[in-house]
C-alpha positions in Angstrom: 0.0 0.0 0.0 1.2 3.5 -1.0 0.4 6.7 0.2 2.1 9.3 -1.6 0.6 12.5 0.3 2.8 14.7 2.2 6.0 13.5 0.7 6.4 10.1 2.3 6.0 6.5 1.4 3.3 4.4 3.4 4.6 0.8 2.9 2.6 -2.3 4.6 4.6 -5.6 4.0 2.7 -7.8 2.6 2.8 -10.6 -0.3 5.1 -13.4 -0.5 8.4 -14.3 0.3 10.0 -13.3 -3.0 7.6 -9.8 -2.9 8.9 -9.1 0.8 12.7 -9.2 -0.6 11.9 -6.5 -3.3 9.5 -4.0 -0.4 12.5 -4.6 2.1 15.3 -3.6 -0.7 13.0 -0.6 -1.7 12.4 0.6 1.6 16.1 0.1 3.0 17.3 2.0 -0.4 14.8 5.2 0.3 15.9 5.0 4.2 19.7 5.2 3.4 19.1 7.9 0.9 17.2 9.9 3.8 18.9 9.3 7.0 15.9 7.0 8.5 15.0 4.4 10.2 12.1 1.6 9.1 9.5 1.0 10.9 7.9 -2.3 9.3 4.3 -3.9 9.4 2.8 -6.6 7.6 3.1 -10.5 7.3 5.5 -10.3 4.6 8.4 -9.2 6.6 8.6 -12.9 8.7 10.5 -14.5 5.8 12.7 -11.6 6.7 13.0 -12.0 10.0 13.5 -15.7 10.1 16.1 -16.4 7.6 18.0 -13.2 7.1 19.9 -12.4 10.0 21.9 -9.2 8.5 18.6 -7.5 8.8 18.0 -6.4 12.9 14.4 -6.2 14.3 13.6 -4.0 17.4 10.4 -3.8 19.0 8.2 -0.6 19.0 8.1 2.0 16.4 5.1 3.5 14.2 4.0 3.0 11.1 6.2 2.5 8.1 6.6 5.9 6.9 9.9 6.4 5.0 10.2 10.4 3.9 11.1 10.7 0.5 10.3 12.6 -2.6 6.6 12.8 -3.6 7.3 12.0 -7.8 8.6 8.7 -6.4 7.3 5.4 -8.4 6.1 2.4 -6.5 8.2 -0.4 -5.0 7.3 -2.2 -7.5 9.9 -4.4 -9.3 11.6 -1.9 -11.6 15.1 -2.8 -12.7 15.5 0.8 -13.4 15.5 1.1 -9.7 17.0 -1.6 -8.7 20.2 -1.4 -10.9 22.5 0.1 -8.7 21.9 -2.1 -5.6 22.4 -5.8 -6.4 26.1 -5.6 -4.5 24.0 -4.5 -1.3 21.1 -6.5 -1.8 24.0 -10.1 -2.3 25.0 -8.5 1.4 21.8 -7.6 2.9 20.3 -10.4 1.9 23.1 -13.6 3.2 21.0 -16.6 4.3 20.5 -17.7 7.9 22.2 -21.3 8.7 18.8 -22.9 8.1 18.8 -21.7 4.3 21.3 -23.7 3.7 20.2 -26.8 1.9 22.0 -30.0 1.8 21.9 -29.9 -2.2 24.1 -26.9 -2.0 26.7 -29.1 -1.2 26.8 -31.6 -3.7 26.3 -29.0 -6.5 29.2 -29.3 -9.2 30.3 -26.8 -11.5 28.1 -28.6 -14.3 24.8 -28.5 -12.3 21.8 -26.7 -13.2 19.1 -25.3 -10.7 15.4 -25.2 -12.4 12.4 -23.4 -10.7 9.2 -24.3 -12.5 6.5 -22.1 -12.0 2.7 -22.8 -13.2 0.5 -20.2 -11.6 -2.8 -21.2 -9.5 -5.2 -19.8 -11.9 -4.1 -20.5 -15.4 -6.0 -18.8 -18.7 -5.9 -21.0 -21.7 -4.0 -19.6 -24.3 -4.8 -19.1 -27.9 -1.6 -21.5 -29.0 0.6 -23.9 -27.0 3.5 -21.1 -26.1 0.8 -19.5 -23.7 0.5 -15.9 -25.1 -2.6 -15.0 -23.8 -3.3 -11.3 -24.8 -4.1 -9.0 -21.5 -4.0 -12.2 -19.7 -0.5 -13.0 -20.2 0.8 -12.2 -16.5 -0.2 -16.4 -15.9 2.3 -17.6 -18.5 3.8 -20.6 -18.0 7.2 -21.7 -20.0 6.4 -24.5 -22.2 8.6 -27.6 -21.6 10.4 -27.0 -24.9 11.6 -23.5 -23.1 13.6 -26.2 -20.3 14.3 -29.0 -22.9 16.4 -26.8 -25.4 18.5 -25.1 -22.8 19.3 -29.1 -21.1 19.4 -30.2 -24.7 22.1 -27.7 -25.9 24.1 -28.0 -22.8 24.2 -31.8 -23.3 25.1 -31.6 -26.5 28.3 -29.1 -25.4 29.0 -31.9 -22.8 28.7 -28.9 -20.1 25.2 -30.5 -18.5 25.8 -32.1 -15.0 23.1 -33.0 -12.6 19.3 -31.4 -12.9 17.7 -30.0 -10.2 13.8 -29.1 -9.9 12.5 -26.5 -7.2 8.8 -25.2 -7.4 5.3 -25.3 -4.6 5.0 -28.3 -3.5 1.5 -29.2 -5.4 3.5 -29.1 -9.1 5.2 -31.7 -7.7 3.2 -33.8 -10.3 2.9 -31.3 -13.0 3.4 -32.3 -16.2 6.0 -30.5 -17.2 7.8 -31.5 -14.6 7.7 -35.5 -14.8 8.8 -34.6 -18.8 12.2 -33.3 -17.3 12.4 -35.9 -14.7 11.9 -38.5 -17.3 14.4 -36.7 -20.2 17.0 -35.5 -18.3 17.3 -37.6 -14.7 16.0 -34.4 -13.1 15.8 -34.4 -9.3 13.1 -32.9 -7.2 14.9 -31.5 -4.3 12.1 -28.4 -3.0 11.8 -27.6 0.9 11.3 -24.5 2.3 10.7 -21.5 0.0 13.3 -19.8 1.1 15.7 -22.8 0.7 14.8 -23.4 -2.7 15.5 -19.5 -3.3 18.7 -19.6 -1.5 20.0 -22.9 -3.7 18.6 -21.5 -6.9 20.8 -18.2 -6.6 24.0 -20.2 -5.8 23.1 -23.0 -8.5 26.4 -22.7 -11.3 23.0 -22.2 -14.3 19.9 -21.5 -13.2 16.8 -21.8 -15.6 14.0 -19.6 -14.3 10.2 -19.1 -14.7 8.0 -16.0 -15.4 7.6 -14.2 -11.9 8.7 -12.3 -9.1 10.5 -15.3 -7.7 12.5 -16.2 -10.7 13.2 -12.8 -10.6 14.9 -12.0 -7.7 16.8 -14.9 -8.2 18.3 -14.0 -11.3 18.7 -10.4 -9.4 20.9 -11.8 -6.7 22.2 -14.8 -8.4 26.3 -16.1 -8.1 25.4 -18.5 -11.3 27.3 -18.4 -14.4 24.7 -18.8 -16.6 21.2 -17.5 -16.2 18.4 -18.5 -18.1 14.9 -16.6 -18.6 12.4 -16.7 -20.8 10.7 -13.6 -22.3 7.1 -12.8 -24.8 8.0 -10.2 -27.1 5.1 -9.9 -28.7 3.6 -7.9 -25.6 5.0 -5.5 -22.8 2.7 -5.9 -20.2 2.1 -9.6 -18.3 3.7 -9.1 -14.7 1.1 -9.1 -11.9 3.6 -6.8 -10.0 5.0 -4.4 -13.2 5.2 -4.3 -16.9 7.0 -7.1 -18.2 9.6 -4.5 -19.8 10.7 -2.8 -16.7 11.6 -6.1 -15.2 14.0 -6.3 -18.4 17.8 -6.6 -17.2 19.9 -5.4 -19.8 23.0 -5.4 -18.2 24.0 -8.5 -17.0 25.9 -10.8 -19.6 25.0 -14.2 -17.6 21.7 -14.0 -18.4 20.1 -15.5 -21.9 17.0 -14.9 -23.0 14.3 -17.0 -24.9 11.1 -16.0 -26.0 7.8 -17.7 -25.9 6.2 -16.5 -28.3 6.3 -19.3 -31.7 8.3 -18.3 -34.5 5.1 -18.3 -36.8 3.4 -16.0 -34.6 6.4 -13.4 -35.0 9.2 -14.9 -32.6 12.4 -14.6 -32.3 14.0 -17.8 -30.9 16.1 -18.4 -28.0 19.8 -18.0 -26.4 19.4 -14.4 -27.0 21.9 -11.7 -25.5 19.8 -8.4 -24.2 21.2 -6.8 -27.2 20.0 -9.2 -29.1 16.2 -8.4 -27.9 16.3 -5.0 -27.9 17.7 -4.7 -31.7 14.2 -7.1 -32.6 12.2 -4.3 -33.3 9.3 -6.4 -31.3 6.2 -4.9 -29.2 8.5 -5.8 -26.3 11.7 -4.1 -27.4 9.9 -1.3 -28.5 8.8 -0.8 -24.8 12.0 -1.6 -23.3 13.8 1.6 -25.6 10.9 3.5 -24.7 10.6 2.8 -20.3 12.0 5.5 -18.5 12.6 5.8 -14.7 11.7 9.4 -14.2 8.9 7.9 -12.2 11.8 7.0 -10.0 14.0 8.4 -7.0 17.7 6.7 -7.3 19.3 7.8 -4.0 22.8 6.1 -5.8 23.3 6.6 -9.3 26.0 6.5 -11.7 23.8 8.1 -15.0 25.7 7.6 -18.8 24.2 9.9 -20.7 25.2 9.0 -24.3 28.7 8.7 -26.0 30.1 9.3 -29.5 31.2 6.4 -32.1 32.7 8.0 -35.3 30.0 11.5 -35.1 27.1 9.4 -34.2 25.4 9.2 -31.2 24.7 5.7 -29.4 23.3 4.7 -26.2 25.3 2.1 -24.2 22.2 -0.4 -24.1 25.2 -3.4 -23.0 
């Protein structure tokens, strides 16, 4: 909840374990930039409480007011925001003893991490790659999305051990026992915030649509990141258009998009450069987001630079 009267932020906690990561890092970010404290409220925060012990509760305090400018955006998930404090957010964010899963320990350099994501309520789509118009924020990746990254790493001889994290009722999905039976793929999901915690520290991780996948990726140690994208649209997220969730600037990551080649796609194992040069709806919105909606309390801003009399942007 946001209350953008008087100049200051109004923030209940509240959401999920991945959504209480991204408040927290918002709020801490405004606080540093204005020389307060946080006063906190809200379910949201217990994830918080219980499994990251960098961050110090106190009892007492008011409401969570955190004074800041009034043109402020939202909290929510912007990469445009969040840019600048990945670094803090790896620090902030270190896992409590009981994050630490057992399967973090037998993970080899050739291991992959998979979270699988199907959403409770699930539109059907108008073809199998789930594009679903306005309804698109309940995409799931098809099963060809996982089976071409495992397949191409296979065939590099660079694919090690398979593990699977998601809720504990897709245990059975279908797309799940088709990885299982291809690739040897182990279930290995506990806690939520275990299954975060191994999936950032997992050498390639292979991600879903959704604020989970996504702050994995955002604090992630892996090598290789994997995520998949729909270009024919912008819009999808439940928490934020899908193009301000867009990381740009991270050469780990590869993208792969959803939408079927004969409904205007444009394949997979694609750098960011490679998406935003596709002249798709979704590029299109990505060169066109700005984050003057935005208050950067630490920024480092490149303007433009000069290549031979023309001017280019430094997109990578």
């Amino acid at each position: 909840d946001i209350d953008r009267s008087n100049g200051t932020h109004v923030i209940n906690f509240r959401g999920r374990m991945s959504n209480g990561v991204i408040e927290y890092l918002y709020t801490r970010v405004a606080a540093d930039a204005a020389g307060v404290g946080i006063s906190a409220t809200g379910n949201g925060l217990d994830h918080l409480k219980l499994f990251y012990p960098n961050i110090e509760f106190q009892a007492g305090g008011e409401r969570t007011v955190v004074p800041t400018n009034k043109k402020c955006g939202p909290h929510f998930q912007s990469y445009a925001f969040f840019r600048t404090e990945r670094c803090l957010a790896q620090c902030i964010l270190a896992p409590a003893e009981s994050l630490v899963s057992p399967v973090m320990f037998q993970l080899k350099p050739k291991d992959v991490v998979i979270h699988f994501r199907r959403p409770f309520f699930q539109f059907l789509g108008k073809n199998p790659h789930g594009i679903r118009r306005h309804t698109a924020w309940h995409t799931t990746p098809t099963y060809e999305y996982f089976a071409n990254i495992l397949l191409r790493m296979k065939a590099k001889g660079e694919l090690g051990e398979v593990y699977i994290v998601a809720e504990p009722h897709q245990r059975e999905d279908e797309i799940v026992e088709q990885i299982e039976a291809a690739f040897g793929a182990k279930w290995v999901s506990g806690l939520p915030n275990q299954d975060h915690y191994l999936s950032r520290v997992a050498p390639t991780f292979i991600g879903s649509f959704g604020t989970f996948s996504w702050t994995i990726a955002y604090l992630s140690q892996a090598k290789a990141i994997h995520l998949p994208i729909v270009t024919n649209m912008s819009y999808g997220s439940t928490w934020n258009w899908w193009d301000a969730l867009f990381i740009e600037d991270d050469p780990r990551i590869t993208y792969h998009d959803e939408v079927l080649r004969d409904w205007g796609g444009i394949g997979g194992f694609l750098t960011a450069a490679d998406v935003i040069a596709s002249d798709t709806v979704y590029s299109r919105s990505i060169l066109n987001r700005t984050d003057g909606d935005f208050c950067h309390p630490r920024r480092d801003k490149v303007l433009m630079y000069k290549v031979r009399g023309q001017s280019q942007y430094p997109r990578q």
